[in-house]
Structure formats: structure tokens, C-alpha cells
N, C-alpha and C positions, 0 to 999 in steps of 0.2 A: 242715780237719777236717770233710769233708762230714758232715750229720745224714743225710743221705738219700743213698743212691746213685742219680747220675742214670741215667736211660734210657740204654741204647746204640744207638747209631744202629746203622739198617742194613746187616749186613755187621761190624761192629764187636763189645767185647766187653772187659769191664772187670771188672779183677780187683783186688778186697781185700787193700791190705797186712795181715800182721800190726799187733796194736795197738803203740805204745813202750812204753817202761817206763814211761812216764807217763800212757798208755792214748788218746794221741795215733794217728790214724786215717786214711789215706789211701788212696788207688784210682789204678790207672795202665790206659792202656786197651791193646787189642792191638794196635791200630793202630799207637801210637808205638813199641811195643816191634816191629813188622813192617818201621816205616818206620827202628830204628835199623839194625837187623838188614842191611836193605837197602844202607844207606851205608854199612857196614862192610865188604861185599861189593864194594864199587869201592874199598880200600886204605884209605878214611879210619880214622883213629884216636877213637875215643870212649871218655870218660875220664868215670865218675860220681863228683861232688867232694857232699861231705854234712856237715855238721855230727852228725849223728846219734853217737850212742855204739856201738862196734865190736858191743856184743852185739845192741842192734836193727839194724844191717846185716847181721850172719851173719842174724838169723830172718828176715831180708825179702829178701836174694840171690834167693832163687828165684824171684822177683815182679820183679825190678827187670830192665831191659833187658842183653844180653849186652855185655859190654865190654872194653876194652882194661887199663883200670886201673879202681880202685873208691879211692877213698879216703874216710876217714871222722874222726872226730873233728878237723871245721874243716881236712882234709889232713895231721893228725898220723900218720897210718898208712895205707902204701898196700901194696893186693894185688892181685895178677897173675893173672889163669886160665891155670890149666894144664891137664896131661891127669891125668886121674885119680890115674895111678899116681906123677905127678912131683909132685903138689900136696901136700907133707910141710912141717908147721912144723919149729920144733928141735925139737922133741918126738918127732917120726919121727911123730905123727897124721896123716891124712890127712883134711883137711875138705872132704866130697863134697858139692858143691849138686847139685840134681836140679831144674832150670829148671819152673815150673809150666804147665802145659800147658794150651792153649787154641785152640779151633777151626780156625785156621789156623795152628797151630804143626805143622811138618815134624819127621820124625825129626833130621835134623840139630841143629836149634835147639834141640829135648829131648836132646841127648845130657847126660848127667853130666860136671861138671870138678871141679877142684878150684883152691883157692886160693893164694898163696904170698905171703910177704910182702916186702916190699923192705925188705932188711936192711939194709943203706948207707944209706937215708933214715932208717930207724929208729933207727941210733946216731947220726945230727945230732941228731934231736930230743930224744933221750934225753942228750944233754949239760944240758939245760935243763930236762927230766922226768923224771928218774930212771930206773933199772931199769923196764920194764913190769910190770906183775901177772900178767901170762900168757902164755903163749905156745901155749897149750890151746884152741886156736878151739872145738874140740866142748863143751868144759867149760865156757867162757865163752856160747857160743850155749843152754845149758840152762839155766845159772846165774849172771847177770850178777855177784850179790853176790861171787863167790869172786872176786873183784880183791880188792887190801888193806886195810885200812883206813889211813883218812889218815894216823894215828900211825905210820903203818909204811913211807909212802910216803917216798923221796929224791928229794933234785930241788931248783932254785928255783923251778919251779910250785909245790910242797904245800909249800915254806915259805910260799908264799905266802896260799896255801889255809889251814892252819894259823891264820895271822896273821887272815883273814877269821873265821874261827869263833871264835877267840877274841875278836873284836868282838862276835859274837853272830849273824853272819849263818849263814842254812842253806844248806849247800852240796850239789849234785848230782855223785857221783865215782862212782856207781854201776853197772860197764859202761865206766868210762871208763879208759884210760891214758895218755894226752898231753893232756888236757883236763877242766877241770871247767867245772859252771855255775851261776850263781847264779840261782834262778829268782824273781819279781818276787811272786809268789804263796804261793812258799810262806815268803818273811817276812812272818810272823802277830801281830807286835806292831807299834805305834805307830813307837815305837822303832825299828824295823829295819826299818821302809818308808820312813821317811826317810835311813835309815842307804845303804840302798839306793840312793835318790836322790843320794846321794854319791856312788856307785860308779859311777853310771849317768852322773854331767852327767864328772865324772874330778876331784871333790874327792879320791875316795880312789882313788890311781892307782896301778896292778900296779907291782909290782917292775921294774927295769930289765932288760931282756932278753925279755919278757914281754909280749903282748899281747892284744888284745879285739878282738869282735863283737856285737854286739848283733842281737835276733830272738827277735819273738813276747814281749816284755817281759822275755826272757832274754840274762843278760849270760855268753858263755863266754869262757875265758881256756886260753891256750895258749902255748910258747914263741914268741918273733916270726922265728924260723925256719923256723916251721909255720905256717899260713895257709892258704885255699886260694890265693889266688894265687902263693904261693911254691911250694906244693906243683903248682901246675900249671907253672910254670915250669921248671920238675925236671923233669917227668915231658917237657915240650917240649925238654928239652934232650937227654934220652934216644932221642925217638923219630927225631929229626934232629940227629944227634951230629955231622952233617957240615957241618951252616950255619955260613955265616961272619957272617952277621950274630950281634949279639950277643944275648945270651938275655934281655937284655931288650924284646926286640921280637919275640921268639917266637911270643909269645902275638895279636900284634896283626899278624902277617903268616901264620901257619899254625893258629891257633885262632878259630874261633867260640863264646864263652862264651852258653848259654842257662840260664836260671833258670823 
């Protein structure tokens, strides 16, 4: 969360995400978005894997580099770019990003697409998350609240969700559908920072089928179907349907994981 946006080097040219919901603040420069751009251009596959909540991914899309796949909450939900006119949820919406433009951004790389979602990966994880809250990308990108509320949510995630509030803890579901998060900060009593530290060392441990990450003093939980490494697994199995090795060496003989 830079305070200051650095200087751009020469030639170079750094652009402002939107803030999160949590008013969380980043910058990506043009270069790497030139330099993905580039290796996409000789076949390689790039795939942005986020922890983020779906509705600050739709508002920062247009900022973030062009890609093969996007996934978002810890790899609970992945989207595709298409052309414009094919990028339809169930909804029949079309959600148009419109790439934001920078000094050496070419027409090509400014064209308009649209997104889609992978529906097959969605009903795995929705065995263990219940129904989603939306399927309204434009409605979710304006208004993260219009997801459900917890009371309303199915699933063994929001049972389990549930079972945390009623200990006392505060939980973050706002923008989210296959994931929530307990943030470190904002349990505001005695009581529930140690409660926390329970949650945190695995005195108080998710439900079975159900798993964690930690980040930033933030603990998210998700079904352990979803991950990002399972979810990039998935998506390596898709783009070389034809390997004979097995999918779990996918990753370690045709992917380079950067953070």
C-alpha cells in the first residue's frame, strides 16, 4: 500500500488501482503490463490468481494486465476473456472492461472484451459454498453489498461463517461468494483478539472440507477444493488437456508461479 507513488522511470508509467473495499491501494507500472502483453504474443498462457473479493477485481480489470484467465477469491471463481459480444453471464449481461490506456498502449491492447465465467469450476466449488449471490457482474462491480447476507447464505462455508459470528468474531463476506475473511483488525475487543489468535495458531479449526490462508493479519477461508493452487491446477489441466504427465506436475513442468 504505497503512501507515495514512486517516480517512473524513463520511458516507463504507472498507473493507480482503484482503492478495495477496505480502501486498500496499489499501482502496476506499464512496463509489466507491456512486458505481459509481449509473452502472450509468443503462445505462453498467463493466468492472474488474487485473493481479492470479485467486486474489487471487476473495478480494477481495466488496470490489471491482459490474460488468459483471472481468478479471484483465493481461485474460487474463474473468468475468461472473450469478444465483446460472447462475454454473457447467465444473466445474458454483458460485462465490458475497457483496458485503461497508457502511453504505449496500441489499439490492439485498448480493444474492449468481455468476461465469462467457468461454469464447471463453479459448480465444484459451490458443492461446499452454496448457490453464489450473483451472477450480475455489472451489479456486483457498482454495488458489492447486493451479495446476501450471511443468514441467507447455504453452504458448509457460511455454516461455518455463521458458527464464527456467533463466537463473536467479525467477519468480511462483502463482495464475496466462495470466500470470506476474518480480518485481525477489525476484532475490536480484548476478547476477540485473542479469540482470533485461536483462529490464527488452528485452536479453532474450519470445518472439515474447508480451508485457510493467511495475509496481511488476514485469515480467508474457502472450500479446500478452491485454493489457488488447485485452482491453477485446473486451469493447467485445461490449457494442456493432452499431457500425459499427471496434473500434479503440471504446474512444476509448464508453469512459472510469480508473486
Amino acid at each position: 500500500r504505497p503512501s507515495k507513488l514512486p517516480k517512473s522511470q524513463p520511458g516507463n508509467h504507472h498507473l493507480k488501482l482503484p482503492p478495495s473495499s477496505t480502501g486498500m491501494k496499489g499501482i502496476i507500472s506499464a512496463k509489466t503490463l507491456l512486458l505481459i502483453h509481449k509473452i502472450r504474443e509468443h503462445g505462453v498462457k498467463f493466468v492472474l490468481v488474487s485473493g481479492m473479493r470479485t467486486s474489487t477485481f471487476l473495478k480494477r480489470l481495466p488496470y490489471l494486465p491482459r490474460a488468459d484467465a483471472y481468478c479471484t477469491e483465493a481461485g474460487g471463481r474463474i473468468f475468461y476473456p472473450t469478444d465483446v459480444v460472447s462475454g454473457k453471464n447467465s444473466r445474458g449481461d454483458t460485462f465490458i472492461v475497457r483496458p485503461k490506456s497508457f502511453p504505449q498502449a496500441d489499439k490492439e491492447y485498448l480493444k474492449p472484451f468481455g468476461i465469462q465465467e467457468d461454469m464447471e469450476w463453479r459448480a465444484k466449488i459451490e458443492e461446499l459454498a452454496g448457490h453464489y449471490s450473483s451472477s450480475d457482474l455489472n451489479g456486483l462491480a457498482q454495488n458489492p453489498s447486493q451479495t446476501k447476507h450471511l443468514k441467507e447464505r447455504d453452504g458448509l462455508l457460511w455454516d461455518f461463517a455463521r458458527y464464527l459470528a456467533d463466537k463473536g468474531f467479525v467477519l468480511d463476506t462483502t463482495g464475496y461468494s466462495a470466500c470470506f475473511r476474518v480480518n485481525k483488525k477489525q476484532q475490536t475487543t480484548a476478547s476477540s483478539q485473542e479469540e482470533f489468535q485461536a483462529l490464527l495458531d488452528g485452536t479453532i479449526k474450519p470445518y472439515a472440507g474447508l480451508s485457510s490462508s493467511i495475509n496481511l493479519s488476514c485469515i480467508d477461508f474457502y472450500p479446500e477444493t478452491s485454493g489457488k493452487k488447485n485452482c491453477c491446477l485446473y486451469l493447467a489441466s485445461k490449457f494442456f488437456p493432452d499431457e500425459t504427465k499427471s496434473t500434479n506436475n503440471l504446474l512444476s513442468t509448464h508453469a512459472v508461479c510469480m508473486c
